[in-house]
C-alpha positions as CSV (number, residue, x, y, z in Angstrom):
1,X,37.8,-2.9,-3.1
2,X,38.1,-4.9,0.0
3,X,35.7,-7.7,1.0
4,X,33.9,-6.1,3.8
5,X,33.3,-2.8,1.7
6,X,32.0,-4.2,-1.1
7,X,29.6,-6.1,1.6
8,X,28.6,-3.1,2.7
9,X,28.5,-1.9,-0.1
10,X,26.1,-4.1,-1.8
11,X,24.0,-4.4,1.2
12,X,23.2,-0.3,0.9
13,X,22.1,-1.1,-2.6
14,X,19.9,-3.6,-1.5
15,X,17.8,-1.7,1.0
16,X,17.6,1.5,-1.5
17,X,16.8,-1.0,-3.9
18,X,14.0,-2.2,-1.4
19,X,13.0,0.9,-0.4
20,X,12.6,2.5,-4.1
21,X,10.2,-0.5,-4.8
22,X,8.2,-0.3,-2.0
23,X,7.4,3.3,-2.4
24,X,6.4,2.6,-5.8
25,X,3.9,-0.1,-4.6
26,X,2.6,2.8,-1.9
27,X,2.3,5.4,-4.3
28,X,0.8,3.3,-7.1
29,X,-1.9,2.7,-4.6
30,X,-2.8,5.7,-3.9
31,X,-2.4,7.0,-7.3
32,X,-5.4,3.5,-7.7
33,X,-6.9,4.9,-4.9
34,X,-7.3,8.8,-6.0
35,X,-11.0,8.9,-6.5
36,X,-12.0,7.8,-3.2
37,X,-10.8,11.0,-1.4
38,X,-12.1,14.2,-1.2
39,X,-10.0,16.6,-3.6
40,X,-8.5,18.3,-0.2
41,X,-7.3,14.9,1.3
42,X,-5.7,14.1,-2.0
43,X,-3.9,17.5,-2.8
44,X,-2.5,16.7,0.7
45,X,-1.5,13.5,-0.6
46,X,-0.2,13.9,-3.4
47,X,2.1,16.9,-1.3
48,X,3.4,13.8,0.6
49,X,3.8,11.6,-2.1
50,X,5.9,14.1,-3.5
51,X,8.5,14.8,-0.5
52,X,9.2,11.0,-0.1
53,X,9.9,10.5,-3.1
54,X,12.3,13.5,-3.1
55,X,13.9,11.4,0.3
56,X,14.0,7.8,-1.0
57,X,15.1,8.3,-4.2
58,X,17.3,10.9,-2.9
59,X,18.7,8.6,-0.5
60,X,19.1,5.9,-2.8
């Protein structure tokens, strides 16, 4: 593989591998978090949770 793919390359996996960890952070706070909202505010939640995770780890 040349030089500047393998750059490339390995600077992708970097930001996935960013990314992946800071939705994990986001979502393990709210996941802390669940009791403090009403049960409507955190179906909706948990509904977005959901879809990005679907899109990061999808674009990772």
């Amino acid at each position: 593989m040349a030089t500047s793919v393998w750059t490339w390359w390995s600077l992708l996996c970097a930001v996935s591998l960013i990314n992946v960890l800071a939705w994990s952070a986001s979502a393990a706070l709210l996941w802390r978090r669940s009791l403090t909202f009403d049960p409507t505010t955190w179906a909706l939640i948990r509904v977005q949770i959901i879809l990005s995770a679907g899109y990061v780890f999808g674009c990772a």
